[in-house]
C-alpha positions in Angstrom: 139.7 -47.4 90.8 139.5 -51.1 91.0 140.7 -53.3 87.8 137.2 -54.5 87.2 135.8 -51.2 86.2 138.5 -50.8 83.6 137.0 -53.8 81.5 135.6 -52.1 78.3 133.6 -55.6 78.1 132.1 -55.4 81.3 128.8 -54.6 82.2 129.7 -52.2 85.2 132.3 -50.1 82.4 131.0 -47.0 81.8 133.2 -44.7 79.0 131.8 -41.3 80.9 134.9 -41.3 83.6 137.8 -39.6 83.3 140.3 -41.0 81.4 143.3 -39.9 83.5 141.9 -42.0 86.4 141.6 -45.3 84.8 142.9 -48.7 86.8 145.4 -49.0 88.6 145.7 -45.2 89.1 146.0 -44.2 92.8 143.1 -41.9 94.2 143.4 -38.8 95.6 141.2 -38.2 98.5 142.4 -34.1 98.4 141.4 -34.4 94.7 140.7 -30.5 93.4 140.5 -31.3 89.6 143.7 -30.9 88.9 146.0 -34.1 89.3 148.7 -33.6 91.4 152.7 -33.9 90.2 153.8 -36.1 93.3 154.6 -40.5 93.6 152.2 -42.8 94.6 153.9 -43.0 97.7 153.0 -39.5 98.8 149.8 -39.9 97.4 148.8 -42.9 99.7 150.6 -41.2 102.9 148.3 -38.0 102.3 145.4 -40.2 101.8 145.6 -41.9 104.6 146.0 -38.7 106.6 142.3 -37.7 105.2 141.1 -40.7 106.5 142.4 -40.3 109.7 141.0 -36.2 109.8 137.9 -36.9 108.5 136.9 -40.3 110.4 138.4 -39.2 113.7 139.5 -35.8 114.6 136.6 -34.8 112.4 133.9 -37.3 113.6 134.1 -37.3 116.9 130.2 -36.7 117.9 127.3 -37.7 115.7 126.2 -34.2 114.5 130.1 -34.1 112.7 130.2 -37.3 112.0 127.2 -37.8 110.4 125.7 -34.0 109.5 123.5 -31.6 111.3 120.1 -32.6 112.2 117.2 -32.7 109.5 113.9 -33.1 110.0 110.7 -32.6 108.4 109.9 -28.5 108.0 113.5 -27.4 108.2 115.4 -25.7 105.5 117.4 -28.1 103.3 121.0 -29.0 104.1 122.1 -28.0 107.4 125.6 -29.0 107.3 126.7 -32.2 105.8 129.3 -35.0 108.1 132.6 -35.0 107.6 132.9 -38.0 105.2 130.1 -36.7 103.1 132.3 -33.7 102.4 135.6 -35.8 102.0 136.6 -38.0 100.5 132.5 -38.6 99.5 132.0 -35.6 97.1 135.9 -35.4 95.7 135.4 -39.1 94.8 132.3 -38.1 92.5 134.3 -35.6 90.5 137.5 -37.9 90.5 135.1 -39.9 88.5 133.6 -38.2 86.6 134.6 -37.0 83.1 136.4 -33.9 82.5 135.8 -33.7 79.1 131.6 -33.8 80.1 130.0 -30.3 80.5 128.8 -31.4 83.7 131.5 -33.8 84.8 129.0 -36.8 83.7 128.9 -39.2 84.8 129.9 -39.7 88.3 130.5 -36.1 88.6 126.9 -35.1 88.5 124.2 -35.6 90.9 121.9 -36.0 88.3 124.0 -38.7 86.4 126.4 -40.4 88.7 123.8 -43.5 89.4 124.3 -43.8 85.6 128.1 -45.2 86.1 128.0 -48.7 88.1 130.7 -47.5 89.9 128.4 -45.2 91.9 127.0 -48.3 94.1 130.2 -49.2 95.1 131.0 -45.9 96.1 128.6 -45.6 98.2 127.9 -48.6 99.8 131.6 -47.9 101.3 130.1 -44.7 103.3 127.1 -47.0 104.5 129.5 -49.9 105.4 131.0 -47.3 107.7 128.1 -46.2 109.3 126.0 -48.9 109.8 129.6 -51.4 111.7 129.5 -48.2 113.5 125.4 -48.4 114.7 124.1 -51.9 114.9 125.7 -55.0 115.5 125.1 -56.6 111.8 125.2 -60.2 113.3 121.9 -59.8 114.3 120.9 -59.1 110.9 122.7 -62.0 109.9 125.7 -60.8 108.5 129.7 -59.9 109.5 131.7 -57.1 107.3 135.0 -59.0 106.6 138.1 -58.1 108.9 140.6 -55.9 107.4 143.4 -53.7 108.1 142.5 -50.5 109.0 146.2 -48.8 108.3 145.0 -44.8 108.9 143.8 -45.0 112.5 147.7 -44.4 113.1 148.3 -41.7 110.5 147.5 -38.6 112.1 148.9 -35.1 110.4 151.7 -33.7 112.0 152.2 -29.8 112.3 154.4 -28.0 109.7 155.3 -25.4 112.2 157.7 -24.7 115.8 154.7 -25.1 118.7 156.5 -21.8 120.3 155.4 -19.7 117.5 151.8 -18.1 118.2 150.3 -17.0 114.8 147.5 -15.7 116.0 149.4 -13.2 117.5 151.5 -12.2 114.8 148.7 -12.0 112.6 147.1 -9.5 115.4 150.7 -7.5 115.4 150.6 -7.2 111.1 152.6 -10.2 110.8 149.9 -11.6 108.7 150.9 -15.4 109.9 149.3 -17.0 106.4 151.8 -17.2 104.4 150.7 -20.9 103.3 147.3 -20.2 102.2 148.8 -16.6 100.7 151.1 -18.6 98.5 148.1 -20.7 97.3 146.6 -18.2 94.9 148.1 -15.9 92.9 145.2 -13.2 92.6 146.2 -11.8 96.0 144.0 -12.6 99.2 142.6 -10.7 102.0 143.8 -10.8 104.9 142.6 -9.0 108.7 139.3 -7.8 109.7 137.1 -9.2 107.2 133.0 -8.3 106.3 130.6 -11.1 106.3 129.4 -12.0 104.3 132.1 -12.4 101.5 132.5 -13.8 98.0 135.0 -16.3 98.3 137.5 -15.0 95.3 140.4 -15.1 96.9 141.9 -16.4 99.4 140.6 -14.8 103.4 141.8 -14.4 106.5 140.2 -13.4 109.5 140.8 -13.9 113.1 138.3 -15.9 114.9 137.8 -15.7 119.1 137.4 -18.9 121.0 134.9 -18.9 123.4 136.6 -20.8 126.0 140.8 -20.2 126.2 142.1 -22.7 128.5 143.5 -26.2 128.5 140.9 -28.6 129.1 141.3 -32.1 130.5 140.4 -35.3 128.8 137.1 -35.9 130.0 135.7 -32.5 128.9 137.3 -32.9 125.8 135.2 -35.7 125.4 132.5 -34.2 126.8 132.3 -31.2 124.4 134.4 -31.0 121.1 135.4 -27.4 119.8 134.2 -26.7 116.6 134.7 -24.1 114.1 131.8 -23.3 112.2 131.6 -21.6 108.6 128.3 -20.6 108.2 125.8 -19.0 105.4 127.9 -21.2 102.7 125.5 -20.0 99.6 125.6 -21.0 95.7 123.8 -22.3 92.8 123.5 -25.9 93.4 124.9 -26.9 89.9 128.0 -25.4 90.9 130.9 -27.6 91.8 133.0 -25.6 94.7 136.1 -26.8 96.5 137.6 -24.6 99.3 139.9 -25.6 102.0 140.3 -24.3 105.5 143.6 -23.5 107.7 143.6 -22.6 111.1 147.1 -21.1 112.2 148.9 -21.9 109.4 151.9 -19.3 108.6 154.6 -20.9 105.9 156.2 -19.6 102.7 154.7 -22.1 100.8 151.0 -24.2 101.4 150.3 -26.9 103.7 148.5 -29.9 102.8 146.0 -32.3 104.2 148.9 -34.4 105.6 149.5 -31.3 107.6 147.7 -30.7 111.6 147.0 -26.6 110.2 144.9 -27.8 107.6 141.4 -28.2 109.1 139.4 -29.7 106.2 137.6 -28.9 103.1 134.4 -27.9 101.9 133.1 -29.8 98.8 130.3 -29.7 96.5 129.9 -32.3 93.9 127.2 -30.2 91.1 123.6 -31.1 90.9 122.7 -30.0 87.4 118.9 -29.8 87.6 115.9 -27.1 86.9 115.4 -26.4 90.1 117.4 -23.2 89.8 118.2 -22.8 93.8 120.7 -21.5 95.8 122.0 -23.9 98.7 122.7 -22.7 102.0 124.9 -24.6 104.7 127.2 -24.9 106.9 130.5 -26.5 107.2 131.6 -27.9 110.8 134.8 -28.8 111.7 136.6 -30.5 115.1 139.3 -28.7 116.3 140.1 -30.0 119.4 142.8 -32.5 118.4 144.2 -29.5 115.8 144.4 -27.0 118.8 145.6 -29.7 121.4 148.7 -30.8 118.7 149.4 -26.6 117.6 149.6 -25.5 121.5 146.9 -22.9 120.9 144.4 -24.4 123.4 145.2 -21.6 126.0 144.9 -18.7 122.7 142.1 -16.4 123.0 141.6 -16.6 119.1 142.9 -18.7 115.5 143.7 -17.5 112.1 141.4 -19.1 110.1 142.1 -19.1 106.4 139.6 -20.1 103.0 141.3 -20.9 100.1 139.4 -21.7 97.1 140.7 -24.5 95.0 137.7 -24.6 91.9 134.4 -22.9 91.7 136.1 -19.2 93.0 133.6 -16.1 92.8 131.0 -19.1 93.4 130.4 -19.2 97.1 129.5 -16.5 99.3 130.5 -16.7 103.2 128.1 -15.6 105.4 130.3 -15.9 108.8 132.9 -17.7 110.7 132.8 -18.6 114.6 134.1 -20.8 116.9 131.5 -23.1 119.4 131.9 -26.1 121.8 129.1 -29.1 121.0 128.5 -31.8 123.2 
């Protein structure tokens, strides 16, 4: 958080935030409500590895990058971009104040444009998207020049490449170890029913529709995507869970990790509406599956792991499709 929002004399202070997260405490972009016992150090280096997942192996065609396609008629929330799930939503909650029923300010829908904060926040995400649409200096303005330091961070794999987990899970070797080790309520793990209340940790195995190496151009061409789809709760919920895709350790991964795919994130909206949401979560896989060797595998162990909200969410599938 920058050192101007810490001025209690300020007009853009606001006393609703939490008050573990005041200046010149480092962000976490993973952020699951509990703060994490690590240095700054490993903070920033797993920070900068979200922004490398979520800006470009996750973005790489506009319906990730920016969200499925809404328009007037359809049902509400089709699947939010990748930056709008992280670091957009774990940012609100970071925020927000614990202490608050509702994680006021910044941690509620309702209430975050109550904390000045909030307009900086999001006029980051804008910033991002509109240098990326229009060329601004035919509005009349330039965005400053700046180092971009986590278009060379990409995750690296935690495990050998000659080890095929998807075919140890398939023999009873389970092969998720990492996302088992995660919770301590158990998990489930094999041929699972859709859909499922997300409880505990699941794992399923998933077919890929295509198993074969592509070349470059069709990779750029069509991106493989694993979709996790029927996504439902009450929208006043908040609900964390992350996804792994071959990942097979003693103890879990991480997002500075290649096996962990991304994260779904809901930031509450307490209002009277009383509704469920419904949406998907899309992620790229291409670069994950190109970097674990399993392009030429006929299927992935995908893994959910709740992190906050568990018993919240209810799964309605999981599949694997190739978008253009």
């Amino acid at each position: 958080m920058p050192a101007i929002f810490g001025d209690t004399k300020a007009s853009i202070y606001d006393p609703l935030r939490d008050a573990d997260h005041q200046p010149p405490t480092l962000l976490d972009l993973d952020y699951s409500v509990k703060d994490k016992s690590t240095t700054n150090q490993d903070l920033l280096a797993s920070n900068l590895k979200v922004m490398y997942r979520q800006m470009i192996s996750n973005g790489k065609n506009p319906t990730l990058f920016f969200g499925s396609a809404y328009k007037a008629g359809d049902d509400p929330d089709p699947g939010a971009g990748s930056i709008e799930n992280i670091p957009h939503g774990n940012i609100h909650l970071w925020c927000g104040d614990k202490t608050q029923p509702n994680f006021e300010n910044m941690g509620n829908f309702y209430s975050a444009g109550r904390d000045p904060i909030f307009f900086a926040h999001h006029s980051n995400p804008v910033r991002v998207k509109v240098k990326d649409c229009l060329e601004t200096t035919k509005l009349g303005y330039v965005y400053q020049k700046v180092d971009i330091p986590w278009l060379k961070t990409k995750p690296t794999p935690r495990k050998s490449k000659t080890k095929k987990v998807a075919k140890l899970f398939q023999l009873g070797g389970g092969g998720v170890g990492a996302a088992q080790a995660a919770e301590s309520t158990g998990s489930t793990t094999g041929s699972v029913t859709f859909p499922i209340v997300l409880d505990k940790v699941i794992s399923t195995l998933v077919s890929r529709p295509k198993q074969s190496k592509r070349s470059k151009d069709e990779k750029e061409d069509e991106e493989e995507v694993l979709v996790i789809e029927g996504i439902q709760f009450q929208r006043d919920e908040a609900v964390k869970f992350d996804v792994y895709i071959n990942d097979e350790d003693d103890s879990p991964s991480g997002p500075d990790k290649t096996e962990f795919a991304g994260s779904f994130v809901n930031a509450p909206h307490k209002h009277n509406h009383n509704k469920k949401m419904n949406t998907t979560l899309r992620l790229g896989i291409t670069d994950l599956l190109e970097d674990l060797d399993a392009e030429d595998d006929e299927s992935v162990v995908v893994t959910l792991v709740p992190k906050y909200g568990k018993g919240v969410a209810t799964i309605g599938g999981i599949k694997i499709q190739f978008v253009s």
